[in-house]
C-alpha positions, 0 to 999 in steps of 0.5 A, a space after each residue: 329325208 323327206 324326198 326318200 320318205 316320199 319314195 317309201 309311201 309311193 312304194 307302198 311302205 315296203 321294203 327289202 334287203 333281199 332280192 329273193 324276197 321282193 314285194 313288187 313296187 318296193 324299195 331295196 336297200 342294198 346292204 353288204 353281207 361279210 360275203 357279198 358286195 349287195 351294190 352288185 344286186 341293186 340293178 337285179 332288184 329292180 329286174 325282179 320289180 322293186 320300183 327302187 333301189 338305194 346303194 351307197 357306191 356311185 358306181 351303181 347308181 343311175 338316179 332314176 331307179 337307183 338312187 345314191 346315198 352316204 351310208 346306207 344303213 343309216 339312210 335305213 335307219 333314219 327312215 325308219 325312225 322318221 316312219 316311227 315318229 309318224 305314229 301317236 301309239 305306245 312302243 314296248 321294247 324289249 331286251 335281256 339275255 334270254 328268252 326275249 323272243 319268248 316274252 315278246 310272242 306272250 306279250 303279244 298274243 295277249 295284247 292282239 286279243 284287244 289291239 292290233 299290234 306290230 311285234 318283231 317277227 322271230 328275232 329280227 332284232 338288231 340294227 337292221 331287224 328293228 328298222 325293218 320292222 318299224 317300217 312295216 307299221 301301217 296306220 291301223 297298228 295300235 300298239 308296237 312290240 320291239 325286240 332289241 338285242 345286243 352283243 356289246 355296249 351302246 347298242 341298245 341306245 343305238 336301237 333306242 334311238 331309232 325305236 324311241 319306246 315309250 316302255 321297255 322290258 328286261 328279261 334277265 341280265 345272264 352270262 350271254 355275250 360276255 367277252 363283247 360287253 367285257 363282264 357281266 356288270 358290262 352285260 347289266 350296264 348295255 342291257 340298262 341303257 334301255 331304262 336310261 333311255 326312257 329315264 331320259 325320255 321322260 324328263 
C-alpha cells in the first residue's frame, strides 16, 4: 500500500474511473461496467494524460505506467481507507431509506458556514462512490459528510469499514430495497450496522 500510496501523492491525490473524466497526472482505475471490460481503456487513460493506470488482468499490464494488482477495487478501497486514516478530523456518515442525499446537502451548507468540509458529491454513495470521495480529502478539509447506501445486508459495515466515521446519522428505516435486505426488519438490521459499527468503535 504504501508504494500505491506514494503514486497517488505523486499523482496529485487524484483519481479516476473514467476516461472521459481524466485530470492530467492522475491515476486511473480500470474497473468493469455490466457492459464493458474498463482493462480495455487502461492504455487510453494514459493516452488522454493519467500518469497511471491500476487493471487487474496481466495482460494490460506494462509495470511503468499500468501496474498490475489482485483485485482492483479493493486496491481501491484500501487506498482510500489508508488516505482516510491520514486524517485527525470528525467523519459524519450517513444512511437511511430516503432523503440521504437531502440531509447530507443541509448538514453541509451549515457546517461550510464555519468549516471546510468534504461532503459526498450528489449520491455517489456506494462502494465506489465512498472511496472516490474519501480520496478527494485534502490537508485543509476540517470536517467530512459520507453518504452510504445499500440495497442488501453487510453494506454499510463494508462501507464503514473503509470510511471509519466517527458519528453517523439514519434518515429512516422505509420499504426501499426490501427484496435485497428480504423485509423491513432486514431493512432496520443493514441500516443498523452503522450504529454498531460506532458501538464498536467506541469501545
Amino acid at each position: 500500500m504504501d508504494a500505491l500510496y506514494k503514486k497517488f501523492v505523486d499523482a496529485g491525490n487524484n483519481v479516476t474511473t473514467d476516461t472521459r473524466k481524466v485530470i492530467p497526472g492522475s491515476i486511473f482505475f480500470s474497473l468493469n461496467g455490466p457492459n464493458f471490460n474498463a482493462k480495455e481503456l487502461a492504455a487510453k487513460a494514459i493516452e488522454a494524460c493519467c500518469k497511471y493506470a491500476i487493471v487487474d488482468e496481466e495482460k494490460f499490464a506494462n509495470n511503468t505506467t499500468i501496474f498490475l494488482v489482485g483485485d482492483g477495487l479493493k486496491v481501491l478501497q484500501d487506498l482510500a481507507h489508508h488516505h482516510r486514516a491520514q486524517f485527525k478530523i470528525p467523519f459524519l456518515a450517513i444512511t437511511g431509506s430516503n432523503a440521504k442525499t437531502t440531509h447530507k446537502e443541509f448538514i453541509n451548507a451549515v457546517l461550510s458556514k464555519k468549516y471546510k468540509t468534504l461532503a459526498t458529491e450528489g449520491n455517489l454513495n456506494n462502494h465506489i462512490g465512498v472511496p472516490l470521495t474519501l480520496l478527494k480529502l485534502r490537508p485543509d478539509h476540517e470536517f467530512a459528510i459520507i453518504e452510504m447506501g445499500a440495497n442488501h445486508q453487510g453494506e454499510i459495515n463494508e462501507l464503514c469499514e473503509i470510511a471509519d466515521p466517527d458519528f453517523g446519522m439514519i434518515t429512516n428505516i422505509g420499504k426501499a430495497h426490501l427484496e435485497g435486505f428480504g423485509g423491513i426488519e432486514g431493512v432496520k438490521k443493514g441500516k443498523s450496522e452503522l450504529y454498531r459499527y460506532l458501538q464498536k468503535k467506541a469501545r
